[in-house]
C-alpha positions as CSV (number, residue, x, y, z in Angstrom):
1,X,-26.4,7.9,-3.9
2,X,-26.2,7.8,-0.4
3,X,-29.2,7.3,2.5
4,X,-32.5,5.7,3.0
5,X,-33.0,3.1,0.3
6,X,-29.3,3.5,-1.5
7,X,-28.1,0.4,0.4
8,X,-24.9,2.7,1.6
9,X,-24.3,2.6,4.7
10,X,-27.4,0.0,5.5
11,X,-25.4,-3.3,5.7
12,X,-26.1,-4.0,2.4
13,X,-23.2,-4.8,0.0
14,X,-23.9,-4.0,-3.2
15,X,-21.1,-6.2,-4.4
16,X,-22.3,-9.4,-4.4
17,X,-19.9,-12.0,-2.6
18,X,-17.8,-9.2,-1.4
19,X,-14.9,-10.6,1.3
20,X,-13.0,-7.4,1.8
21,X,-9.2,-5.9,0.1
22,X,-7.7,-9.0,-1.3
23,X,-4.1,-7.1,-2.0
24,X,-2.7,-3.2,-2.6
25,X,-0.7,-3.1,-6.0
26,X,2.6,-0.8,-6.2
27,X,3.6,0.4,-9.5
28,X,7.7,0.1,-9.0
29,X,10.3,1.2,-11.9
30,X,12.7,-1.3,-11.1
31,X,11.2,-4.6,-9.5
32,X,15.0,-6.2,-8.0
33,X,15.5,-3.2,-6.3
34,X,12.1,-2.9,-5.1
35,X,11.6,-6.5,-3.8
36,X,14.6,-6.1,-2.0
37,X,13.7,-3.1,-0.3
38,X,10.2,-4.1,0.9
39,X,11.9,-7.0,1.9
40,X,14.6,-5.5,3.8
41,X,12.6,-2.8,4.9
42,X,9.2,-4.0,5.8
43,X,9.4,-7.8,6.0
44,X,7.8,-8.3,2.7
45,X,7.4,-12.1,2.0
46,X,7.1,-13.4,-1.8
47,X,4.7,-15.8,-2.8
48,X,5.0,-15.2,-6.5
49,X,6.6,-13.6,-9.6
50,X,4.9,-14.1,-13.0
51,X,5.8,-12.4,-16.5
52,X,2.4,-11.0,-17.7
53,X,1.7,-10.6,-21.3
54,X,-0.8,-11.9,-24.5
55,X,-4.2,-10.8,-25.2
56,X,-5.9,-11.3,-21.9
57,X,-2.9,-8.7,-20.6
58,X,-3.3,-6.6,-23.0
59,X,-7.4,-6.6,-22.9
60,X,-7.3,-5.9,-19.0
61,X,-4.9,-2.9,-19.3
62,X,-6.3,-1.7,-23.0
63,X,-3.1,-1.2,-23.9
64,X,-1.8,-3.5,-27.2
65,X,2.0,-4.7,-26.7
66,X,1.6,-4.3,-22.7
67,X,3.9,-6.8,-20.7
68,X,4.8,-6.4,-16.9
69,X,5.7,-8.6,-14.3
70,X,3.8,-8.9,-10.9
71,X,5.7,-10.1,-7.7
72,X,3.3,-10.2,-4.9
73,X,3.7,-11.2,-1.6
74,X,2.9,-10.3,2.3
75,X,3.6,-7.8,4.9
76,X,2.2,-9.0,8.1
77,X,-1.8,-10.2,6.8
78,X,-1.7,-7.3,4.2
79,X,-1.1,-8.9,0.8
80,X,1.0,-6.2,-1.5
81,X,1.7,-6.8,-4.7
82,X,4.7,-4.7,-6.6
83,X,3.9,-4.1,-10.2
84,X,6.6,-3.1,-13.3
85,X,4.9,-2.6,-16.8
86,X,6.7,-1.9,-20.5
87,X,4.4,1.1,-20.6
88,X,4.6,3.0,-17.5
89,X,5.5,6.5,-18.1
90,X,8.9,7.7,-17.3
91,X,7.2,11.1,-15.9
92,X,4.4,10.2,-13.9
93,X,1.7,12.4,-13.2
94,X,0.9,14.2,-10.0
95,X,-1.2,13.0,-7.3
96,X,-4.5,11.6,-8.5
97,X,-7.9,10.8,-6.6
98,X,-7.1,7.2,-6.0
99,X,-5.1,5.5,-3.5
100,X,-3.4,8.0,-1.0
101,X,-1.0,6.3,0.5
102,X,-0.3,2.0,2.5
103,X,-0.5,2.1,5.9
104,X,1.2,0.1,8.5
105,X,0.0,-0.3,11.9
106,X,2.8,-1.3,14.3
107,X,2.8,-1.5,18.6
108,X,5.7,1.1,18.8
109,X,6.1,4.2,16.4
110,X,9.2,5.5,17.8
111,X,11.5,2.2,18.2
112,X,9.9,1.6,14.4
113,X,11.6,5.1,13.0
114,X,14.3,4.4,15.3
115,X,14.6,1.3,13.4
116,X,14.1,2.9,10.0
117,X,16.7,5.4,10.3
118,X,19.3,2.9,11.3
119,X,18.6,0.8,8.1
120,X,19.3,4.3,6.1
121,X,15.2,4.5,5.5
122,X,14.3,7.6,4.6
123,X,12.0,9.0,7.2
124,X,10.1,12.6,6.1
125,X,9.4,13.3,9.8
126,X,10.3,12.0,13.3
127,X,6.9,10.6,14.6
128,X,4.0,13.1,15.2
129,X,1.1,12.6,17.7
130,X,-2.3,13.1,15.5
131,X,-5.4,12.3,16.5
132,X,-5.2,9.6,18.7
133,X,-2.1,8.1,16.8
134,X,1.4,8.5,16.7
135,X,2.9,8.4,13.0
136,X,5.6,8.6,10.2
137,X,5.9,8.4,6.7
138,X,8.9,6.6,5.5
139,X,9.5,6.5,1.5
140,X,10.4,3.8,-1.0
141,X,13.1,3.6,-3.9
142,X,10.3,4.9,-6.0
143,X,9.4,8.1,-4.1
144,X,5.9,6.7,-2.5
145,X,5.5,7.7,0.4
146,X,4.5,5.1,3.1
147,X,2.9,6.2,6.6
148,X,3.9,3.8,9.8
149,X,1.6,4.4,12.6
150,X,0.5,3.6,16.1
151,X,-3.2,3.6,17.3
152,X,-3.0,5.0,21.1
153,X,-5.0,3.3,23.4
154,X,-8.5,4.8,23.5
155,X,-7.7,7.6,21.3
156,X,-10.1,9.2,18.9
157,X,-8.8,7.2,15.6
158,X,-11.6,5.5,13.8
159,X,-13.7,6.2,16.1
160,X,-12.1,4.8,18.9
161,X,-12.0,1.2,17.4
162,X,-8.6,0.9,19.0
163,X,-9.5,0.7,22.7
């Protein structure tokens, strides 16, 4: 329910306590290669890597036998955390209504995808000037798509919070 009274949109939080996004979580099939990548790639830094399993594991996923292993660490002040479970399906399903896609802000889109493409990044586009920003999506070992993007200096994107 949004509107008068809902506490949406009224500075209200209706978590109580709420701080903000601790971390984005990435399913990844193989976690070596992954690391490396968002290493290599983005700067990722690691701060851990823990073997999950028992009943707690199993009682958060609801799913008996379920293992994984969680390696999370930083890019820039974004805390991202790659995931790898026992029971993650070898087809996954098509796009869902949950998270669309990470986004990384950086001060320079082209010398970023210039930078890509000489690490052997796969880049979908060269960068694109949309709404106020200038962007690119490069992909990970996995397939997910990643978008790279520029706010321009008084442009219309989010509402001009990037003056």
């Amino acid at each position: 329910m949004r509107g008068p009274g809902s506490g949406v949109g009224e500075g209200i939080v209706a978590i109580p306590g709420l701080k903000g996004v601790s971390h984005v979580s990435i399913n990844v099939s193989d976690m070596d290669r992954s690391k490396d990548w968002y290493r290599d790639v983005l700067g990722w830094e690691e701060l851990f890597d823990e073997h999950l399993a028992g009943e707690d594991f199993e009682t958060i996923t609801g799913t008996p036998g379920a293992e994984g292993r969680a390696s999370g660490g930083r890019i820039g002040d974004l805390r991202v955390e790659l995931m790898s479970f026992n029971y993650t399906p070898a087809v996954l399903p098509g796009n869902g209504l949950g998270l669309r896609v990470l986004s990384l802000e950086v001060s320079d889109a082209d010398e970023a995808h210039t930078a890509m493409r000489d690490l052997g990044v796969t880049c979908v586009t060269a960068p694109v000037d949309l709404h106020g920003t200038r962007m690119f999506f490069i992909v990970d070992p996995d397939g997910q798509g990643i978008e790279v993007v520029e706010y321009v200096a008084g442009g219309p994107a989010w509402g001009g919070a990037y003056r």
